[in-house]
C-alpha positions as CSV (number, residue, x, y, z in Angstrom):
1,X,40.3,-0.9,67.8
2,X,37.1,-2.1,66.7
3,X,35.9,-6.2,66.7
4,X,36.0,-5.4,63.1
5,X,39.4,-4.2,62.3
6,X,41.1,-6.7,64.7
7,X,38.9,-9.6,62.5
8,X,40.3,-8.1,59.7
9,X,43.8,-7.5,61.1
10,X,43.8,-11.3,61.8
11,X,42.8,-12.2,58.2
12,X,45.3,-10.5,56.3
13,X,47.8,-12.1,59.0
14,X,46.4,-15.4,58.0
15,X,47.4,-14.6,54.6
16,X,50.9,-12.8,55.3
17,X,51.7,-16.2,57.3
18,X,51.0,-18.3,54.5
19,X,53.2,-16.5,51.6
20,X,56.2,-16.2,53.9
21,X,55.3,-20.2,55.0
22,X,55.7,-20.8,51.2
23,X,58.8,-18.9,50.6
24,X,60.1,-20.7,52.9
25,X,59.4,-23.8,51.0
26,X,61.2,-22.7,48.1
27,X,64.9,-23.1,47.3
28,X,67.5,-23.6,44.5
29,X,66.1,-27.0,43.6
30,X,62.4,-25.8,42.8
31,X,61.3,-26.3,39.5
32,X,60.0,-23.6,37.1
33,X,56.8,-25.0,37.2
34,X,56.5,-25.1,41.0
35,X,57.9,-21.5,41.3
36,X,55.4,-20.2,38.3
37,X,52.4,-22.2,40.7
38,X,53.8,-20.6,44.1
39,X,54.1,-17.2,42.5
40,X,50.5,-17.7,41.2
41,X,49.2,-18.1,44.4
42,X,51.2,-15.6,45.9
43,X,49.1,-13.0,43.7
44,X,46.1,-14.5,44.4
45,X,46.6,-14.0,47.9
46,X,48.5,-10.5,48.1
47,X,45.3,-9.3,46.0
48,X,43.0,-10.8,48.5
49,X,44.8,-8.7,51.2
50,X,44.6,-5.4,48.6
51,X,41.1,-6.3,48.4
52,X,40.5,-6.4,52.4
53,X,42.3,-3.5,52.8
54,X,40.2,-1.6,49.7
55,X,37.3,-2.4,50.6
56,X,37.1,-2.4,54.2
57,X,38.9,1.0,54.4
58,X,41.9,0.3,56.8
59,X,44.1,2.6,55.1
């Protein structure tokens, strides 16, 4: 594996770790508007990772 694709490999982790971290932080009491935010930047960051992968042709 190239320096490259590990980097990346380790950036899309980064951002894997940080949705699951926030799903964690959610339960039954979560408000609307906290769940609308999270889920908000939950696409933001799954699109980042579609973008990574895209661009830098890992699959």
């Amino acid at each position: 594996m190239t320096q490259d694709t590990e980097t990346q490999f380790h950036t899309i982790d980064l951002f894997i770790r940080s949705i699951l971290d926030d799903m964690r932080n959610v339960s039954r009491s979560t408000t609307k508007a906290d769940m609308m935010a999270y889920m908000d930047a939950w696409k933001t960051e799954l699109g980042t990772i579609q973008h990574i992968i895209n661009i830098d042709g890992i699959i």
